[in-house]
C-alpha positions in Angstrom: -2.5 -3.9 -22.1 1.3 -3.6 -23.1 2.2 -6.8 -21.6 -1.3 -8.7 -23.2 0.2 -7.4 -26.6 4.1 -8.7 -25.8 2.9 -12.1 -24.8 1.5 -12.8 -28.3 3.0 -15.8 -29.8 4.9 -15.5 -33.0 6.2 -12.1 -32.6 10.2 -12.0 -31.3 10.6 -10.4 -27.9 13.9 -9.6 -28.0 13.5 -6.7 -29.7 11.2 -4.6 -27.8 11.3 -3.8 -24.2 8.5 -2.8 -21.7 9.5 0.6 -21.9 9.1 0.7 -25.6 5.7 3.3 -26.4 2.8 1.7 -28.4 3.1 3.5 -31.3 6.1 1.2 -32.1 5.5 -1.4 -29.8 3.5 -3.4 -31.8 2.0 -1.4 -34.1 3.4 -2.7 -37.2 2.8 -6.2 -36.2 -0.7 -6.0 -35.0 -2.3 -2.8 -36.4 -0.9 -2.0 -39.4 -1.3 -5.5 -40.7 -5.1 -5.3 -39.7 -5.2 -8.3 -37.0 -6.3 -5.5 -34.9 -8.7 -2.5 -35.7 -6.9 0.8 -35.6 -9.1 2.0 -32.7 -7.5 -0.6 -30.8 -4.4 1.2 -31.9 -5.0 4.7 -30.8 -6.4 3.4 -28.0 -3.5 1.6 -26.5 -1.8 4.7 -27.2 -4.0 7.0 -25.3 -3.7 4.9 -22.2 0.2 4.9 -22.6 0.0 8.5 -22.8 -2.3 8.9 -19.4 -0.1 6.2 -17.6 2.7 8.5 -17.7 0.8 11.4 -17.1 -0.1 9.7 -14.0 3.3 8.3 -13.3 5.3 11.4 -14.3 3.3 14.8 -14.2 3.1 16.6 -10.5 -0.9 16.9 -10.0 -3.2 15.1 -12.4 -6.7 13.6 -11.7 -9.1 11.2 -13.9 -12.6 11.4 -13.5 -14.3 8.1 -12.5 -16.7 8.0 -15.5 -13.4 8.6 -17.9 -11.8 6.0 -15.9 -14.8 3.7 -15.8 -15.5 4.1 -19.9 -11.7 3.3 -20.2 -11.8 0.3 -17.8 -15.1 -1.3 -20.5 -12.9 -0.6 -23.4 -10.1 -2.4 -22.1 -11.9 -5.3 -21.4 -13.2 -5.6 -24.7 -9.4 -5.4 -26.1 -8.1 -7.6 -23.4 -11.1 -10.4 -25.0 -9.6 -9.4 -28.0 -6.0 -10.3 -27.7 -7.2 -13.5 -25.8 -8.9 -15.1 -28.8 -6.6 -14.2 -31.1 -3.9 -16.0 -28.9 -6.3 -18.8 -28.6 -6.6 -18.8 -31.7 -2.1 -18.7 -32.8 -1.4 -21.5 -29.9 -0.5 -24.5 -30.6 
């Protein structure tokens, strides 16, 4: 998800880096201007918050439905930034 939203045409790269968290990478560009619904939003940040969990704390574990339901969502939000890239390229 955080590199579908740093390939986004129009928006200068240089000034984020992969490593930047969602609730600045972004944000102001996509959600707060309303090209994105907020949900989107909070979602991207949840899943930045479990990734390092899962990177980062010693024992963790995801449940297959949690992972599953999060998998669907993602999906829909990766359709989401491909039409609206569709949509931007020349």
């Amino acid at each position: 998800m955080y590199f579908c939203t740093a390939a986004s045409p129009g928006y200068p790269m240089q000034k984020y880096n992969f490593c930047t968290p969602p609730e600045t990478f972004r944000s102001t560009e996509f959600i707060k201007t309303e090209i994105f619904e907020r949900k989107y939003g909070k979602m991207l940040r949840e899943s930045f918050e479990l990734r390092n969990q899962g990177d980062y704390d010693i024992f963790i574990t995801f449940s297959q439905e949690d992972v599953q339901q999060r998998f669907e969502k993602m999906k829909t939000f990766i359709a989401l930034i491909e039409r609206h890239m569709s949509e931007h390229i020349e």
